[in-house]
C-alpha positions in Angstrom: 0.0 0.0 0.0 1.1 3.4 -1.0 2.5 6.1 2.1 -0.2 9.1 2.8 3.1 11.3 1.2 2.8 9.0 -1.7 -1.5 9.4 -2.1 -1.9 13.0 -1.3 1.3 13.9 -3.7 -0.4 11.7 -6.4 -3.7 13.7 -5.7 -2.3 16.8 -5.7 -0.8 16.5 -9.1 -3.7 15.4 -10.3 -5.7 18.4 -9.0 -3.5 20.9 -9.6 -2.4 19.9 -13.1 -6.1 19.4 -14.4 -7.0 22.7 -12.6 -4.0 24.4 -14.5 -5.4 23.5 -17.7 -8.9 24.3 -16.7 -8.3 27.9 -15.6 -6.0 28.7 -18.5 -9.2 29.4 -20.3 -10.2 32.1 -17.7 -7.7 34.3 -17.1 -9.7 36.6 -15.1 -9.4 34.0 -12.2 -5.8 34.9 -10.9 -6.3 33.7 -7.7 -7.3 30.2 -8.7 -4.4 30.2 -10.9 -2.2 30.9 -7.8 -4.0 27.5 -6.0 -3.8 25.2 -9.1 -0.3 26.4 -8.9 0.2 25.7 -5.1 -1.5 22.8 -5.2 0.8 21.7 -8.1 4.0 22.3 -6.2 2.7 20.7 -2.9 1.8 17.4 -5.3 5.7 17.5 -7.4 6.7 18.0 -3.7 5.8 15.1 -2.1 6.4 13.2 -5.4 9.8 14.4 -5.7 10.6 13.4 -1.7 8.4 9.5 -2.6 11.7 9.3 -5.4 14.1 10.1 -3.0 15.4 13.4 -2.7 19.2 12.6 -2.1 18.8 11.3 -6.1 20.0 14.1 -8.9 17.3 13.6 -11.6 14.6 14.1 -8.9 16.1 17.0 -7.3 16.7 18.6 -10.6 13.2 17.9 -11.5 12.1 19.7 -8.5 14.5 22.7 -8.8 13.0 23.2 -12.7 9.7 22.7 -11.4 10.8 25.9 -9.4 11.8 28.0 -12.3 8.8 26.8 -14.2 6.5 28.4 -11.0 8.6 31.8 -10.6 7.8 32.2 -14.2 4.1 31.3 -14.0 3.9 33.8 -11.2 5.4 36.5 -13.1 2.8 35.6 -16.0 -0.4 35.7 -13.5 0.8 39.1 -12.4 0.4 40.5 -15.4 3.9 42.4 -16.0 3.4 43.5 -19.0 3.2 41.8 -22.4 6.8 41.3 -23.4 7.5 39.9 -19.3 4.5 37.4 -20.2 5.2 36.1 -22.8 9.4 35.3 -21.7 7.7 34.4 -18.5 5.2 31.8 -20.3 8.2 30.5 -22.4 10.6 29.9 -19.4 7.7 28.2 -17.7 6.9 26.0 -20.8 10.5 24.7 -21.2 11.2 24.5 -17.4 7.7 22.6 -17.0 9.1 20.5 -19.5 12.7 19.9 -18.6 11.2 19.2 -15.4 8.9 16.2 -16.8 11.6 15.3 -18.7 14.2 15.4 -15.6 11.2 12.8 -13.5 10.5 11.0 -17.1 14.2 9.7 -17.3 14.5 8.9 -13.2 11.5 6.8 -13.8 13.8 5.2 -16.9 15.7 3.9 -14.2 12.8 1.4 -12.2 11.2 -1.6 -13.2 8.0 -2.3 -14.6 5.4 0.2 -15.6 7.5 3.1 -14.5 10.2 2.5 -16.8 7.6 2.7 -19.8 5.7 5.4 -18.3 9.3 7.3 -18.0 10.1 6.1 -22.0 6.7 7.6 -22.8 7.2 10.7 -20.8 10.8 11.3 -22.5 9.9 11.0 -25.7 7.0 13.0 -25.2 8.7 16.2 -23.3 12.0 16.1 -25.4 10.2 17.2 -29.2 8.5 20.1 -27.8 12.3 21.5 -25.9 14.1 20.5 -28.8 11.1 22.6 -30.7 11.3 25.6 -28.6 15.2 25.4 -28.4 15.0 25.5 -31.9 12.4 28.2 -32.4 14.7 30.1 -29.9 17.5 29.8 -32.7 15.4 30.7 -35.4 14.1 34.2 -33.8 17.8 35.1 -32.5 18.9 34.7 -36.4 16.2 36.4 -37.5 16.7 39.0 -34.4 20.4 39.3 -36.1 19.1 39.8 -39.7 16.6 42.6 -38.4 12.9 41.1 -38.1 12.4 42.7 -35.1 8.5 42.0 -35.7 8.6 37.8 -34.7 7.5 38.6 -31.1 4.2 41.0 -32.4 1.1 40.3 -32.2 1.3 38.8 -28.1 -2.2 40.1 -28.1 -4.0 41.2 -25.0 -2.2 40.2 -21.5 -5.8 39.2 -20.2 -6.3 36.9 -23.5 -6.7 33.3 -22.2 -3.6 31.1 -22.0 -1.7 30.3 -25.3 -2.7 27.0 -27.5 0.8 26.2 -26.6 1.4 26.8 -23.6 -2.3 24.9 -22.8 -0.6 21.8 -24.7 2.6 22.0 -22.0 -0.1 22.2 -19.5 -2.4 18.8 -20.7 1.0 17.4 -20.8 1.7 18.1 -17.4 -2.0 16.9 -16.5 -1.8 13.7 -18.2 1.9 12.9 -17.4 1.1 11.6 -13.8 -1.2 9.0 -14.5 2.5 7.1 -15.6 3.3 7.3 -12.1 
């Protein structure tokens, strides 16, 4: 039988995630946004501490995990449209390095973990390689003078980006491997 840390981490990512993608589609609800996000952290927490915190790859995860909520912060409080949409990158790719940290600790158990951490790799490593590359792409075109690539952010209100809504389901469905 799983440890209450084990159940009420599992829960929590569970809540938290799926209430994350929910409330992406209404921005006005900031402070919900803040619990999702609490509630998120508490679950990646406990989940972290279940895979042993002494081990790199969780710690690392956790430590992303951080990065990705400072930057989800600085998105909810609405610091302008160039800070939110850095702010929603850096919380896409740390979300996902994250993931992708846990993904290949899970490589190394047995059973349905290991394919649950195969699925979650290959899953989270396109979309970094994607924005890694999209990164590259805007800096060369920053170099050659198309200064116009970041236009078009649209309102700072607007409900959460089809992107960074896919990092999010991602992030919802992922624990279900656990």
């Amino acid at each position: 039988m799983a440890s209450l840390n084990a159940r009420v981490s599992a829960v929590s990512l569970i809540v938290g995630s799926v209430a994350t993608v929910a409330l992406g589609f209404a921005p006005e609800l900031v402070p919900l946004r803040f619990l999702a996000l609490g509630i998120s952290i508490l679950g990646a927490w406990g989940f972290a501490d279940e895979m042993g915190m002494r081990k790199p790859l969780n710690r690392a995860g956790l430590v992303a995990l951080g990065f990705a909520a400072v930057a989800k912060t600085l998105e909810l409080l609405n610091l302008g449209n160039s800070e939110i949409s850095g702010s929603s990158l850096l919380y896409a790719f740390a979300l996902l390095l994250a993931l992708l940290l846990w993904s290949v600790a899970f490589l190394h158990r047995d059973g349905q973990l290991k394919i649950g951490g195969a699925v979650g790799a290959s899953v989270t490593v396109i979309p970094i390689l994607i924005l890694i590359a999209g990164h590259i792409f805007v800096g060369v075109g920053a170099f050659w003078g198309i200064g116009t690539l970041y236009g078009g952010l649209g309102d700072p209100m607007a409900a959460t980006p089809q992107i960074i809504t896919i990092v999010d389901v991602v992030f919802a469905v992922w624990p279900r491997y656990r």
